[in-house]
TIMI-2910 file (N, C-alpha, C, CB; in pm, 1 decimal, decimal comma, always signed):
<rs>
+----------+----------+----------+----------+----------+----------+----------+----------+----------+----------+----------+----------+------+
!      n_x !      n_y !      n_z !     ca_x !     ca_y !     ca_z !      c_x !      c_y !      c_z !     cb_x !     cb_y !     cb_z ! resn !
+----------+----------+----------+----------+----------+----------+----------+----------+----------+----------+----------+----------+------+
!  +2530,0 !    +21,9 !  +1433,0 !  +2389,6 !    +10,9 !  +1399,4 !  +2365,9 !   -124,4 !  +1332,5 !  +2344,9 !   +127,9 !  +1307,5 !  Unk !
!  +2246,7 !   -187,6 !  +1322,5 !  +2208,3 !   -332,7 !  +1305,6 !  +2142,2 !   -318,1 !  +1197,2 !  +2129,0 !   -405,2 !  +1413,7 !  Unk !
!  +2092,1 !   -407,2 !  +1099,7 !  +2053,4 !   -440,4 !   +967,4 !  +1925,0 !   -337,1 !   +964,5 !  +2020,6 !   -613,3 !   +941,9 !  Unk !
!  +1882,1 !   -301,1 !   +871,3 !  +1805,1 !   -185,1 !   +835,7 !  +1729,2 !   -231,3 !   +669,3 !  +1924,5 !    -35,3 !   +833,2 !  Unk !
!  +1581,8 !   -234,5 !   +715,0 !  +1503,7 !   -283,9 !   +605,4 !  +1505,4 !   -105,4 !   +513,8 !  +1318,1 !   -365,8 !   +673,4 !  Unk !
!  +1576,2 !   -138,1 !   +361,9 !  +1577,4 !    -10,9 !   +313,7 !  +1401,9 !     +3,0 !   +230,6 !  +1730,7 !     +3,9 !   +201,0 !  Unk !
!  +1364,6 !    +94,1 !   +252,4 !  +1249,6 !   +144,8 !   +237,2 !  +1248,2 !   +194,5 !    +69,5 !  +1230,0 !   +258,9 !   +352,2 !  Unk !
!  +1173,6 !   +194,1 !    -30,9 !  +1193,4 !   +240,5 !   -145,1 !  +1076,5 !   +210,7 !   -204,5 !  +1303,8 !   +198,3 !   -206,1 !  Unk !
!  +1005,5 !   +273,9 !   -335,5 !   +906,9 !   +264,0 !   -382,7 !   +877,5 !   +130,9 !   -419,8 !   +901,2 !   +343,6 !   -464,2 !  Unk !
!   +942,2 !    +70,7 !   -480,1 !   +977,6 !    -56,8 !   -478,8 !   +843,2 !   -171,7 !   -340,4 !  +1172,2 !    -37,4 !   -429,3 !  Unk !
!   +941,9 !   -128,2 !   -276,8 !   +901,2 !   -202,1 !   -128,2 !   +780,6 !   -142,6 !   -152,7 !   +984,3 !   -166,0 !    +35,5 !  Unk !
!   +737,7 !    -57,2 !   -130,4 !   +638,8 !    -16,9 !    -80,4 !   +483,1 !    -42,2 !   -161,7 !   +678,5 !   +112,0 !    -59,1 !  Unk !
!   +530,6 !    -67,7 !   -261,7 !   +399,9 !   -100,4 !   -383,1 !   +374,7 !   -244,6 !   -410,7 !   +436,0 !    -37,9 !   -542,2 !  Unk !
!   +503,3 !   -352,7 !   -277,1 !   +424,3 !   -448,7 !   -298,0 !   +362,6 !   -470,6 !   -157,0 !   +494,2 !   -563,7 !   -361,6 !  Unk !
!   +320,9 !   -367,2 !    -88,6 !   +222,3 !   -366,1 !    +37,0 !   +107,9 !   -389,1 !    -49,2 !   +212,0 !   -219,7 !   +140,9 !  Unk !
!    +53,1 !   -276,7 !   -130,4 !    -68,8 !   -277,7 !   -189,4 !    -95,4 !   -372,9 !   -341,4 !    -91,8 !   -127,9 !   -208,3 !  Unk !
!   -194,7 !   -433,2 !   -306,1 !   -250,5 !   -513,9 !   -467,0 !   -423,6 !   -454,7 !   -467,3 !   -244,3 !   -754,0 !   -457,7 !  Unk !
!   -418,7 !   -491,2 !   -595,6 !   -527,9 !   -465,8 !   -668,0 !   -651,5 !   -557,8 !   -665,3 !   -484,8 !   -455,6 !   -787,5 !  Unk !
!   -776,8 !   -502,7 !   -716,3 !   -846,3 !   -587,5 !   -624,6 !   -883,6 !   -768,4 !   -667,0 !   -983,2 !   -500,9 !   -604,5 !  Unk !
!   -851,3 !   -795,0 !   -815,4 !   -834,6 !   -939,5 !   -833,6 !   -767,6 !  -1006,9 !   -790,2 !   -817,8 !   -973,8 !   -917,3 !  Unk !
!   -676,4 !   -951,6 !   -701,0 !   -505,3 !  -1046,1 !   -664,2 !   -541,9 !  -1078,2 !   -496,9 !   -303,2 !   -907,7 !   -681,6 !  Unk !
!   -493,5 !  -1152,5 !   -436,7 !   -549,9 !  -1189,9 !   -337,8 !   -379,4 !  -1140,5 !   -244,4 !   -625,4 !  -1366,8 !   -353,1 !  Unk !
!   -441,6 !  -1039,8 !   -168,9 !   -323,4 !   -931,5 !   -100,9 !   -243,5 !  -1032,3 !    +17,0 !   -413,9 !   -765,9 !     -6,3 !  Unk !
!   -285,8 !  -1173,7 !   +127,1 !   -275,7 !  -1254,0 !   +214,4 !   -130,2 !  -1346,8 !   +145,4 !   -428,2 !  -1327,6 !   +238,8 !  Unk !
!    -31,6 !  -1280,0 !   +206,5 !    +76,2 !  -1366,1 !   +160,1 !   +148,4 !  -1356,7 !    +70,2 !    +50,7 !  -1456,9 !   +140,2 !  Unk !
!   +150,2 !  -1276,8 !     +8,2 !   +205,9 !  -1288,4 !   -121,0 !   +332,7 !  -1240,0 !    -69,0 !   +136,0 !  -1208,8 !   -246,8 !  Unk !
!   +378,2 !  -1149,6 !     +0,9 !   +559,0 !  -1117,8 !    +21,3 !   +532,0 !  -1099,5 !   +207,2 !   +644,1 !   -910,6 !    -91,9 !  Unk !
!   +687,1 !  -1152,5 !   +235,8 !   +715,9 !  -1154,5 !   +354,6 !   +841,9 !  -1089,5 !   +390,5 !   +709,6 !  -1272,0 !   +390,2 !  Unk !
!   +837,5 !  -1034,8 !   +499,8 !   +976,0 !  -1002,5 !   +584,3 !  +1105,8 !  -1084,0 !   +636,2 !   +934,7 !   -962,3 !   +694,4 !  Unk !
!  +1220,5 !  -1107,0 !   +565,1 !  +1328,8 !  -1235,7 !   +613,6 !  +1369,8 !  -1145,2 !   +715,1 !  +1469,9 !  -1305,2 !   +498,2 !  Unk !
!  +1349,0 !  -1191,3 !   +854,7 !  +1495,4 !  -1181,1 !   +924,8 !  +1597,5 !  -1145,3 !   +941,2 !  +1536,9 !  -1222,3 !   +931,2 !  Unk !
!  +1642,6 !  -1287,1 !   +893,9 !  +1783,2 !  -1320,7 !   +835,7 !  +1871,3 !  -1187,6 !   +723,5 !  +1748,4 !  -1473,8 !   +737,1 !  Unk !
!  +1783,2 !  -1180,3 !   +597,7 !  +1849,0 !  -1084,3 !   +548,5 !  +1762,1 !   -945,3 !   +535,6 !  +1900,7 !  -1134,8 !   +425,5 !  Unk !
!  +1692,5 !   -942,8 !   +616,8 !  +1632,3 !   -761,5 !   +615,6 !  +1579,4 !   -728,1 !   +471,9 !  +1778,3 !   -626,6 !   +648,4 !  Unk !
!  +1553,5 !   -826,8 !   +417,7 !  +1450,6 !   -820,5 !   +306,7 !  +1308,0 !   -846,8 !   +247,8 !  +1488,5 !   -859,8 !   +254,5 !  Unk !
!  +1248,6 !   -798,9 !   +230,7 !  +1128,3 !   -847,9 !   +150,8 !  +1106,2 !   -917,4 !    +34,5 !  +1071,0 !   -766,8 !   +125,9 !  Unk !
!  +1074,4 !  -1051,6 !    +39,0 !  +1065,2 !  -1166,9 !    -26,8 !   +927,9 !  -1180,5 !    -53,1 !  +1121,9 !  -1276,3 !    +41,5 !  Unk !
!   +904,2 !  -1256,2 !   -173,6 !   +776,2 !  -1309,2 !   -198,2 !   +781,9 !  -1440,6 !   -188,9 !   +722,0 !  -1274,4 !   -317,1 !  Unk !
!   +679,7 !  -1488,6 !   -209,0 !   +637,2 !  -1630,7 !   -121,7 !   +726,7 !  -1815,0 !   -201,1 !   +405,2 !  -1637,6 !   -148,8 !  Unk !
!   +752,5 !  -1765,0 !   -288,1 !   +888,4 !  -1833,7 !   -371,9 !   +986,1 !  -1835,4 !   -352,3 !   +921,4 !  -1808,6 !   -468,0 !  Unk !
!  +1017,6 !  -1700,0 !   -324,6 !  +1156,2 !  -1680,4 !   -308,3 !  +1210,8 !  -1689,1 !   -149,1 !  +1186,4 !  -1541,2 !   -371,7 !  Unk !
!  +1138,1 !  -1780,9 !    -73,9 !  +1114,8 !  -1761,4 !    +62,3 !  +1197,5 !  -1953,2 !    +74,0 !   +903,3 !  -1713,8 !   +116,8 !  Unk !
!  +1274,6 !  -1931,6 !   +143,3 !  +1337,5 !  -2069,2 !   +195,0 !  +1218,7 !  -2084,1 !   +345,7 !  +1553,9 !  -2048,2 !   +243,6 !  Unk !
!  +1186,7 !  -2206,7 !   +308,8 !  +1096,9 !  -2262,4 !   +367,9 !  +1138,0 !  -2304,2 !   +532,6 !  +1062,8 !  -2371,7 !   +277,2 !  Unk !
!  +1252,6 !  -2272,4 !   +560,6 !  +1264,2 !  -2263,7 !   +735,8 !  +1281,2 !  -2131,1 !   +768,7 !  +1395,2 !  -2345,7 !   +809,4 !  Unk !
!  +1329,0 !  -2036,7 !   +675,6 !  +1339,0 !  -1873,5 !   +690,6 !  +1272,6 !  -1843,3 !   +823,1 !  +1257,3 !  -1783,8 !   +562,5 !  Unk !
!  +1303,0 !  -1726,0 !   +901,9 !  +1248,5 !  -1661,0 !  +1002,7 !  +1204,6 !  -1534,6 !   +957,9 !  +1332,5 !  -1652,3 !  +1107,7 !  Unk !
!  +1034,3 !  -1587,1 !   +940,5 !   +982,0 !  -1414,9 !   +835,7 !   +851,1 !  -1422,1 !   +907,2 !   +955,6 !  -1414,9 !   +603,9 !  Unk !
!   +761,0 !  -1307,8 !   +888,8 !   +623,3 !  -1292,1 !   +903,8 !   +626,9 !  -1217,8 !   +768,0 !   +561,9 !  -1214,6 !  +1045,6 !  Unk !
!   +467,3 !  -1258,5 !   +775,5 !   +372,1 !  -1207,5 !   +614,0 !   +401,7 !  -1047,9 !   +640,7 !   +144,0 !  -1251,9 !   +605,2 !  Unk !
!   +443,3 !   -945,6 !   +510,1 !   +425,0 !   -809,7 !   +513,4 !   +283,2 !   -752,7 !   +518,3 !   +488,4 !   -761,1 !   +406,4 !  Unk !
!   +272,0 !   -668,9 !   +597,9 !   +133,9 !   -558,4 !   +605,5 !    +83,9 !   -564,0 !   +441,7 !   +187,6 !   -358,6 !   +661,6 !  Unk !
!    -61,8 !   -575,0 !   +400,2 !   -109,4 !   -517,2 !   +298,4 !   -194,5 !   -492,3 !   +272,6 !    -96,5 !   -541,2 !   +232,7 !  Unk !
!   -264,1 !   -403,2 !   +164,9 !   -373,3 !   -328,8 !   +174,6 !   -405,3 !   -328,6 !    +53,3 !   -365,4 !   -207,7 !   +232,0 !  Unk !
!   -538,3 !   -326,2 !     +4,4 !   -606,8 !   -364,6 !   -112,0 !   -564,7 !   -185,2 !   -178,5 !   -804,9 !   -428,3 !    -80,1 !  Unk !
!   -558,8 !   -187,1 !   -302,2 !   -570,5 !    -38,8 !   -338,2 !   -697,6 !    +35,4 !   -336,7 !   -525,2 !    -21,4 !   -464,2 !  Unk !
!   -795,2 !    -45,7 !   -342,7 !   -944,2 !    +42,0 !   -315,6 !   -949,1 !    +79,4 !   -178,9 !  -1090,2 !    -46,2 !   -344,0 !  Unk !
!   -865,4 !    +64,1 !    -80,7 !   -855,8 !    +83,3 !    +50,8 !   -821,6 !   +239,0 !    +55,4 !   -750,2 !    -15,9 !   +118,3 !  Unk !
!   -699,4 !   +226,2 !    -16,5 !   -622,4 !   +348,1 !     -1,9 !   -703,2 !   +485,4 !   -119,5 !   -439,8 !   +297,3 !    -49,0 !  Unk !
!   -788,4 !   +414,8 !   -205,6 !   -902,3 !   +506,6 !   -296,0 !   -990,8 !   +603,5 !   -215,9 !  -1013,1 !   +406,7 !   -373,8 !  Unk !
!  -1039,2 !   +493,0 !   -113,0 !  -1126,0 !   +522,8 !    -33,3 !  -1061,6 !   +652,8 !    +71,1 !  -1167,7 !   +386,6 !    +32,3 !  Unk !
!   -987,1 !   +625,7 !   +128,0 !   -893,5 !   +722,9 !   +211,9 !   -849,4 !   +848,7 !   +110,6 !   -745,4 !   +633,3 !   +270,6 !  Unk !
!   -826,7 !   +861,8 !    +17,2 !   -788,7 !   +919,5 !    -57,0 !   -949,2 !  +1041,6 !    -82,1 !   -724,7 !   +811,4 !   -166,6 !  Unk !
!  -1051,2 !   +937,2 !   -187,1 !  -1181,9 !  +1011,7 !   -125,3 !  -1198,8 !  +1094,9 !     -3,4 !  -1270,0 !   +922,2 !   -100,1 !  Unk !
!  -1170,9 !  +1052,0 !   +135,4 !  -1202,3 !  +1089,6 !   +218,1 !  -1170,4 !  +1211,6 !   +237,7 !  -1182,8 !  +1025,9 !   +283,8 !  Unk !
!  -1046,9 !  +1229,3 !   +183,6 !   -920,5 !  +1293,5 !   +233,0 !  -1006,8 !  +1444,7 !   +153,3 !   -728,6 !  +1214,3 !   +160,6 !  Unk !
!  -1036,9 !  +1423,3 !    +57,2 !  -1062,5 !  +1526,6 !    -20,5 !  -1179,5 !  +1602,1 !    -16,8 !  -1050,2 !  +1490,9 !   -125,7 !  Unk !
!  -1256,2 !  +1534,5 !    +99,3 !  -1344,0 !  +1638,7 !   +147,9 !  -1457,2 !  +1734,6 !    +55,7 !  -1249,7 !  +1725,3 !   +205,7 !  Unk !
!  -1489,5 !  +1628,7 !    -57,3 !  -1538,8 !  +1731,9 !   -129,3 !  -1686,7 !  +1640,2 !   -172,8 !  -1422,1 !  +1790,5 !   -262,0 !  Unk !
!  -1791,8 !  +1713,7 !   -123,8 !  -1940,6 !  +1629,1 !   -144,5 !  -1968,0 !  +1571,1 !   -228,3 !  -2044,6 !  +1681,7 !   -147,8 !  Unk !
!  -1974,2 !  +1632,5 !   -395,8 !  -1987,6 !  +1575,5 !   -491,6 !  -1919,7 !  +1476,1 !   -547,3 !  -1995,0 !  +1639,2 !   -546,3 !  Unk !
!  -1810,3 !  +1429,4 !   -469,9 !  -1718,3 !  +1313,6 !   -493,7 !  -1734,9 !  +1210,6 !   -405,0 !  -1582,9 !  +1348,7 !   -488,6 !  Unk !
!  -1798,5 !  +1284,1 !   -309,6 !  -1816,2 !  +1156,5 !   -189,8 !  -2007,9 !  +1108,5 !   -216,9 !  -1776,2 !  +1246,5 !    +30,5 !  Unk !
!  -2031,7 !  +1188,0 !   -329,5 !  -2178,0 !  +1139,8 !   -325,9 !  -2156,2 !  +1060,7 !   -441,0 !  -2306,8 !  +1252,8 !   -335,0 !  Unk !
!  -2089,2 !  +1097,6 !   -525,2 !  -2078,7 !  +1003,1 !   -641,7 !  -2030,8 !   +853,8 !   -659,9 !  -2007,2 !  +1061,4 !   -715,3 !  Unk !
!  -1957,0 !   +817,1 !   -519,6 !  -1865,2 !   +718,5 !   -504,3 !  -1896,7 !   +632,2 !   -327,2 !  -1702,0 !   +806,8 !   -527,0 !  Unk !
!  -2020,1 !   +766,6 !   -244,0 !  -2048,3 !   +679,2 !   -123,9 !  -2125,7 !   +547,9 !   -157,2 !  -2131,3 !   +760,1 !    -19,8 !  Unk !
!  -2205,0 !   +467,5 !   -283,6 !  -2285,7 !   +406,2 !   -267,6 !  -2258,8 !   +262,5 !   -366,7 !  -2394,9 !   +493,2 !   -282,3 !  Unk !
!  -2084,1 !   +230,3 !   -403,9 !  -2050,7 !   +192,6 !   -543,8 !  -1980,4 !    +67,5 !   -451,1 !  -1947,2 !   +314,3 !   -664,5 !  Unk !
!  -2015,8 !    -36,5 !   -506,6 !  -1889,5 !   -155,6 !   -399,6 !  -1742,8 !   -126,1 !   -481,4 !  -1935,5 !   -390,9 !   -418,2 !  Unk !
!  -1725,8 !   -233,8 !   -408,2 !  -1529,3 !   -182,0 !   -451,6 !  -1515,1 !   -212,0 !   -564,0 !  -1384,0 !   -261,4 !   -376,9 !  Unk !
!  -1556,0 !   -327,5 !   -637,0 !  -1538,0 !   -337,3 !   -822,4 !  -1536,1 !   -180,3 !   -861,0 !  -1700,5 !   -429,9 !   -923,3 !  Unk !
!  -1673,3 !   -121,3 !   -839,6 !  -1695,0 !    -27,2 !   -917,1 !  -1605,8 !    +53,9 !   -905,4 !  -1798,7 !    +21,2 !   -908,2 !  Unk !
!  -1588,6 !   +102,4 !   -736,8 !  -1480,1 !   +196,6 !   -704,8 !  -1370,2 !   +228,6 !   -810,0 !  -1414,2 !   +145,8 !   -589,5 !  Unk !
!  -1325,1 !   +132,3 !   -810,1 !  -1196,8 !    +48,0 !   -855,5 !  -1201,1 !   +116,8 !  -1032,7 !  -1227,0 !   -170,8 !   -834,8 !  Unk !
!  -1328,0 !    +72,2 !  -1094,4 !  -1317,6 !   +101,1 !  -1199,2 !  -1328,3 !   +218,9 !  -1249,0 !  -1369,5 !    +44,2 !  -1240,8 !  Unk !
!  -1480,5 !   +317,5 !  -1181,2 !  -1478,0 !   +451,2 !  -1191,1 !  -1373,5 !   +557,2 !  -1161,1 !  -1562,6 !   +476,2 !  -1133,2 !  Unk !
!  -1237,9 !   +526,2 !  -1040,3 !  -1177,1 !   +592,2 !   -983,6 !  -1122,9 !   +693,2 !  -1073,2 !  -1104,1 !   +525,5 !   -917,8 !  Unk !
!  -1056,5 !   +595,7 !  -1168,0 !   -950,5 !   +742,1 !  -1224,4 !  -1044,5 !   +821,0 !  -1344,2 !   -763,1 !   +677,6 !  -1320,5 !  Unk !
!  -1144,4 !   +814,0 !  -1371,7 !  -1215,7 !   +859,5 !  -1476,8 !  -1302,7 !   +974,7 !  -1423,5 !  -1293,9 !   +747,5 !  -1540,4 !  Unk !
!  -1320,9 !   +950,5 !  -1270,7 !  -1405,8 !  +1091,9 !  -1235,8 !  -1327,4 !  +1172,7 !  -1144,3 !  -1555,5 !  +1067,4 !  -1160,8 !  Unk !
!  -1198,2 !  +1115,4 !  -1120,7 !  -1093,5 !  +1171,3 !  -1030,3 !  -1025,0 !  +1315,5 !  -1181,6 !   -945,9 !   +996,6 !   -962,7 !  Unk !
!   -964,7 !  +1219,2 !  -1289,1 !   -955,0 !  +1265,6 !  -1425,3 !  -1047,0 !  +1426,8 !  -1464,6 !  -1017,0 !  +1129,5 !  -1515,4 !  Unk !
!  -1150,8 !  +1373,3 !  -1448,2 !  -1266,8 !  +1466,8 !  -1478,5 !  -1283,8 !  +1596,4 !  -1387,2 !  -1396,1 !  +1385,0 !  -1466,6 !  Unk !
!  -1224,0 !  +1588,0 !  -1266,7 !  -1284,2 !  +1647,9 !  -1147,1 !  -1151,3 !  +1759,6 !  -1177,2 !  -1301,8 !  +1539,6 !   -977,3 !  Unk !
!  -1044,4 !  +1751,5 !  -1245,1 !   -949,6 !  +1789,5 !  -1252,3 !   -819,8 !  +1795,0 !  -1111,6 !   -997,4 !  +1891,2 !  -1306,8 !  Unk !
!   -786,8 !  +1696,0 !  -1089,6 !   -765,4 !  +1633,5 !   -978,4 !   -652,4 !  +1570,1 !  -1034,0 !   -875,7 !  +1552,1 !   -918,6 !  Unk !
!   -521,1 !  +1582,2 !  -1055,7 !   -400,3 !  +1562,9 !  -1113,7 !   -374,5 !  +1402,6 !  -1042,6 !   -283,6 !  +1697,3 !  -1075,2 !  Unk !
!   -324,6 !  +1330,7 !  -1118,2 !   -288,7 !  +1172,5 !  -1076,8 !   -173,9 !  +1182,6 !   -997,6 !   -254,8 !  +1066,0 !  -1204,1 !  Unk !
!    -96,9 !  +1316,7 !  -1003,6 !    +33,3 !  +1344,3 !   -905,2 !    -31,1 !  +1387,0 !   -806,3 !   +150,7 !  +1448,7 !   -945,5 !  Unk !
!   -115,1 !  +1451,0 !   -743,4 !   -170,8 !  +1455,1 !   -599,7 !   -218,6 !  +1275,6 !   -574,2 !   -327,5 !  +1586,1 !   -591,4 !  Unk !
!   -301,7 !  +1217,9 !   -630,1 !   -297,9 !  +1065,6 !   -595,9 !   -178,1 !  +1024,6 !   -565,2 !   -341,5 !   +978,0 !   -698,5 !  Unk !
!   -103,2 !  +1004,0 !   -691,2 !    +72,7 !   +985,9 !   -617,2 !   +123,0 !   +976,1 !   -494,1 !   +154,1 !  +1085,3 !   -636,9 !  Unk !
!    +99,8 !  +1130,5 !   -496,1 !   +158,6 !  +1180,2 !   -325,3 !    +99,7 !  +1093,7 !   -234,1 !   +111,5 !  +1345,1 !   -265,0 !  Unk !
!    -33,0 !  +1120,3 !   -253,8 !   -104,3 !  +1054,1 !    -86,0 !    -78,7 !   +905,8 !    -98,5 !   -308,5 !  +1077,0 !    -55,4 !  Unk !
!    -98,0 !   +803,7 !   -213,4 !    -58,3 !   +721,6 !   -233,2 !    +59,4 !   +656,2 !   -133,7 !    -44,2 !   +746,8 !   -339,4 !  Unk !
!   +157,6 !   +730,0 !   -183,5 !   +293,5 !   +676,1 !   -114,3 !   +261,4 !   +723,1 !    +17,2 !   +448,5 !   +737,1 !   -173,3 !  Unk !
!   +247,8 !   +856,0 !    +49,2 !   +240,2 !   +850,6 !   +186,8 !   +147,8 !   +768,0 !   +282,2 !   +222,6 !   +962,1 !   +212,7 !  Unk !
!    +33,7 !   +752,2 !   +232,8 !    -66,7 !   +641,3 !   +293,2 !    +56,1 !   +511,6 !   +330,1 !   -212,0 !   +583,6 !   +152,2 !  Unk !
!   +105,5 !   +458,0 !   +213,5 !   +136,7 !   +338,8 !   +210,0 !   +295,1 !   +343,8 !   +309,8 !   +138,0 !   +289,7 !    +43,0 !  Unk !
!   +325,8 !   +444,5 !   +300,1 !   +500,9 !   +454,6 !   +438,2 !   +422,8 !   +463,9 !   +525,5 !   +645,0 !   +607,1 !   +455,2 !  Unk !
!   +374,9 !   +525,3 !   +566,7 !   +276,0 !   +529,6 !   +708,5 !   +263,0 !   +399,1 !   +750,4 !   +118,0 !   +589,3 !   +691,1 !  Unk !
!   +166,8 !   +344,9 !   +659,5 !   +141,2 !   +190,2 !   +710,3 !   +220,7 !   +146,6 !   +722,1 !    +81,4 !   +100,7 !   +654,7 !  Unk !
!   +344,8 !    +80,1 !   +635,3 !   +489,0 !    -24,5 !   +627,0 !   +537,1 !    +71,5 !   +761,5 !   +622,2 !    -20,5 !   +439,5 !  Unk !
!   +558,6 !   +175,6 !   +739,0 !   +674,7 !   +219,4 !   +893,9 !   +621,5 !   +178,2 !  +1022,8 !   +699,2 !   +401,8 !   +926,5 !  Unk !
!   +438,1 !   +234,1 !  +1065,7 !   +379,6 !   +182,4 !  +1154,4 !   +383,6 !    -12,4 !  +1187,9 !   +253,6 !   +244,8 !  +1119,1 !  Unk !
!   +398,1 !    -44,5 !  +1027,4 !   +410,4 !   -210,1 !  +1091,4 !   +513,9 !   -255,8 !  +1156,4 !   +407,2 !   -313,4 !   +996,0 !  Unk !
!   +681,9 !   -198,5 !  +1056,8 !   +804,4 !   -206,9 !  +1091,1 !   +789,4 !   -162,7 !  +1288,0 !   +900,6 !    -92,0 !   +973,4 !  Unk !
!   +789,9 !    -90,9 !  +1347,1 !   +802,0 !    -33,4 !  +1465,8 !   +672,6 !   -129,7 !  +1495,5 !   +802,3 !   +142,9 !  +1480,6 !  Unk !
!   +564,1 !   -141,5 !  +1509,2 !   +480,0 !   -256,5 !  +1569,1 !   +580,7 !   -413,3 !  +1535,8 !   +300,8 !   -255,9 !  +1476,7 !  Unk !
!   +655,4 !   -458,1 !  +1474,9 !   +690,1 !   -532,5 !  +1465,1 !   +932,3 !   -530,4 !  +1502,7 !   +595,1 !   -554,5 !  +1333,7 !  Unk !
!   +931,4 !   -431,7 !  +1520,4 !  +1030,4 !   -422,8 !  +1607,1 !  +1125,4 !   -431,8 !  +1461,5 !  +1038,3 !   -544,9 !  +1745,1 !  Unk !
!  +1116,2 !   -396,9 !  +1364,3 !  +1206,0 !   -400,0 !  +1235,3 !  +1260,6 !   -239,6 !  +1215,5 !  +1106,4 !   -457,9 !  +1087,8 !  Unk !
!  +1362,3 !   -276,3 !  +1246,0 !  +1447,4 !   -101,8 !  +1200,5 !  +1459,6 !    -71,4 !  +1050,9 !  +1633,3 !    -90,2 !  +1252,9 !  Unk !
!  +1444,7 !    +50,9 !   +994,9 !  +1403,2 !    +60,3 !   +864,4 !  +1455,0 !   +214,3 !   +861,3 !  +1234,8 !    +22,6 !   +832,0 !  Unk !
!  +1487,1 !   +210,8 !   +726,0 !  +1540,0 !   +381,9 !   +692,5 !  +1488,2 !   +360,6 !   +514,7 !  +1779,5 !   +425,6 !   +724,5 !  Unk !
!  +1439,9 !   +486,9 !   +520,6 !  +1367,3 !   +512,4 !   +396,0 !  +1488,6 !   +547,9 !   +270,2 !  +1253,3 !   +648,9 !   +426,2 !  Unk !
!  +1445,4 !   +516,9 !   +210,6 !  +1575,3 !   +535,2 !    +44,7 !  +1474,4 !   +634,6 !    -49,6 !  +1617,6 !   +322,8 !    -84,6 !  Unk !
!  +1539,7 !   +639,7 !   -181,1 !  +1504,7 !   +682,7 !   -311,4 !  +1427,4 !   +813,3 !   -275,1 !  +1418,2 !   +570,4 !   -397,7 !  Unk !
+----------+----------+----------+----------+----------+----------+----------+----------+----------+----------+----------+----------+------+
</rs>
């Protein structure tokens, strides 16, 4: 079997940034050593493409969705993403809506995506931790 990008929470939380940080570039895929590098730590002839990433109000939003529940989707259909961003955990909190169900979907949102990129991008990968 051939080099294998190991998958771990780690990896996976630097798919997603927050919404002041500018998500375009910041870590890439080496090649060479089946790792995920950020844009420093990247030797400048390396054979990499930029990693998949996704704003975290992205995955808020999906998360909303997911939950299917009116009064949450009325409270939060009409807010740009600052707000999103800021109201999230305070009426999520309130709604009694445990930050470990976020968790969950969290990570799973975010393997979904990295695995779907890995296989769109022909990178063999086995999940850890």
């Amino acid at each position: 079997m051939g080099k294998q990008l190991l998958i771990t929470s780690d990896v996976l939380h630097k798919i997603e940034y927050d919404l002041w940080e500018d998500g375009d570039d910041r870590y890439f895929f080496d090649y060479d050593s089946y790792e995920i590098r950020s844009k420093d730590e990247m030797d400048e002839y390396a054979y990499s493409i930029p990693l998949v990433h996704v704003s975290q109000v992205s995955v808020m939003k999906a998360f909303l969705a997911k939950l299917n529940n009116r009064t949450i989707s009325n409270a939060f259909r009409s807010l740009s993403d600052k707000d999103i961003w800021s109201k999230f955990w305070n009426h999520i909190d309130d709604d009694g809506i445990a930050s470990s169900r976020w968790g969950r979907f969290e990570n799973e949102y975010l393997l979904k995506l990295l695995t779907s990129w890995c296989e769109e991008n022909g990178i063999s990968y086995i999940r850890g931790e």
